[in-house]
C-alpha positions in Angstrom: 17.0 -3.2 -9.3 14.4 -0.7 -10.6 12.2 0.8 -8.4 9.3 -1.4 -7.7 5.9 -0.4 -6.3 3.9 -2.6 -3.7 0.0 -1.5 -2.6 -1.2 -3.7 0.1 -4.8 -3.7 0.6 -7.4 -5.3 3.5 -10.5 -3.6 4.8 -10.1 -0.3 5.4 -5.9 0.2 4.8 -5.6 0.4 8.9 -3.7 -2.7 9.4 -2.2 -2.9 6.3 -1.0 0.8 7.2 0.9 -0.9 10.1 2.5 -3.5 7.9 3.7 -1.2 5.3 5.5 0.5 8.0 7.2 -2.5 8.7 7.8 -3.7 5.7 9.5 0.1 4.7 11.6 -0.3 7.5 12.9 -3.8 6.2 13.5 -2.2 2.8 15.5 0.6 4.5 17.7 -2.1 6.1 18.4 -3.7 3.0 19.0 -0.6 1.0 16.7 -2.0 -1.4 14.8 0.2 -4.1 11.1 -0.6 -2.9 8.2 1.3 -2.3 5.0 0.1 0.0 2.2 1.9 0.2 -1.2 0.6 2.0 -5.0 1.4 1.0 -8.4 0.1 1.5 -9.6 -3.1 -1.1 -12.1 -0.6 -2.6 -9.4 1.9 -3.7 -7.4 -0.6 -5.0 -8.8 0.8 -8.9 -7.3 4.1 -8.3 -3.8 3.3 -8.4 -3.1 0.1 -10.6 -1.0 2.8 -12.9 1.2 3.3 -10.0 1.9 -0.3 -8.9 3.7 -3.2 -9.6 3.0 -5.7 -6.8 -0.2 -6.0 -5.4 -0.5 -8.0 -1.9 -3.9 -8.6 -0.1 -4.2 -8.9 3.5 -4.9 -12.7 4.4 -8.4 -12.2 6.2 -8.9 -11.1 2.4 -7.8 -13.7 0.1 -11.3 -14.1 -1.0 -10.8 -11.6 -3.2 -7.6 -12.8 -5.3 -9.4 -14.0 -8.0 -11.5 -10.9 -8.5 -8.0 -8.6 -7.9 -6.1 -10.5 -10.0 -8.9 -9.7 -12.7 -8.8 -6.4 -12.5 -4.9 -6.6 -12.3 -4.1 -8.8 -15.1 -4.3 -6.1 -18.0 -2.1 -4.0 -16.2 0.5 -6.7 -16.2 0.8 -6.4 -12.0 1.4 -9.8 -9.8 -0.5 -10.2 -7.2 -0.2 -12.3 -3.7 -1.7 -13.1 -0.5 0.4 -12.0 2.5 1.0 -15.2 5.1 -1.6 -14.8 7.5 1.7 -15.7 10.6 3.3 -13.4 8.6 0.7 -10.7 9.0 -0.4 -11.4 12.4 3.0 -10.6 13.6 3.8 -7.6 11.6 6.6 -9.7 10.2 8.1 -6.9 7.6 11.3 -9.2 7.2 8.9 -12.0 5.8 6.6 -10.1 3.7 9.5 -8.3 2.5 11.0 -12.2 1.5 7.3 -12.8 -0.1 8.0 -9.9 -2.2 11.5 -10.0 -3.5 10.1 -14.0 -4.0 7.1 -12.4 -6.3 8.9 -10.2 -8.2 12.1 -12.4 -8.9 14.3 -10.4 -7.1 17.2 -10.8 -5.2 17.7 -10.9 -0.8 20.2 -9.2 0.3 20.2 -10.6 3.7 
């Protein structure tokens, strides 16, 4: 698998921050090639060139349709993180969401 780049977004990148971390330790356990990184919605602009996957936190699904607008010509999926998922810090899950979004494979 090639490498494959994630930004999760909410608010201000606090929580998301949280979930990242969790979701990188998943990925570590699965020795799989992913990176996660988490910002704020409003900085989401300043790195579609580096992204692949783009995941919003579920308190801001409001926004899909506007992301997925501003995603679309630079060919990056986007999804809405489970809000039980995201509550719990669930990186096991969200990681599933992911490897479900970009067609790839669980090794678990």
């Amino acid at each position: 698998m090639k490498e494959v780049k994630v930004l999760l977004v909410c608010g201000s990148g606090a929580s998301s921050g949280f979930m990242a971390s969790n979701i990188r330790q998943a990925v570590k356990s699965r020795n799989l090639n992913i990176k996660v990184k988490a910002r704020s919605e409003k900085d989401i602009e300043e790195y579609l060139d580096e992204t692949d996957l783009l995941l919003i936190g579920p308190h801001f699904k409001h926004i899909y349709n506007d992301v997925k607008e501003i995603a679309d010509p630079y060919h990056i999926k986007v999804g809405v993180i489970d809000q039980e998922a995201y509550g719990s810090l669930d990186g096991n899950a969200v990681l599933n969401t992911i490897l479900n979004l970009i067609g790839g494979n669980d090794n678990e």
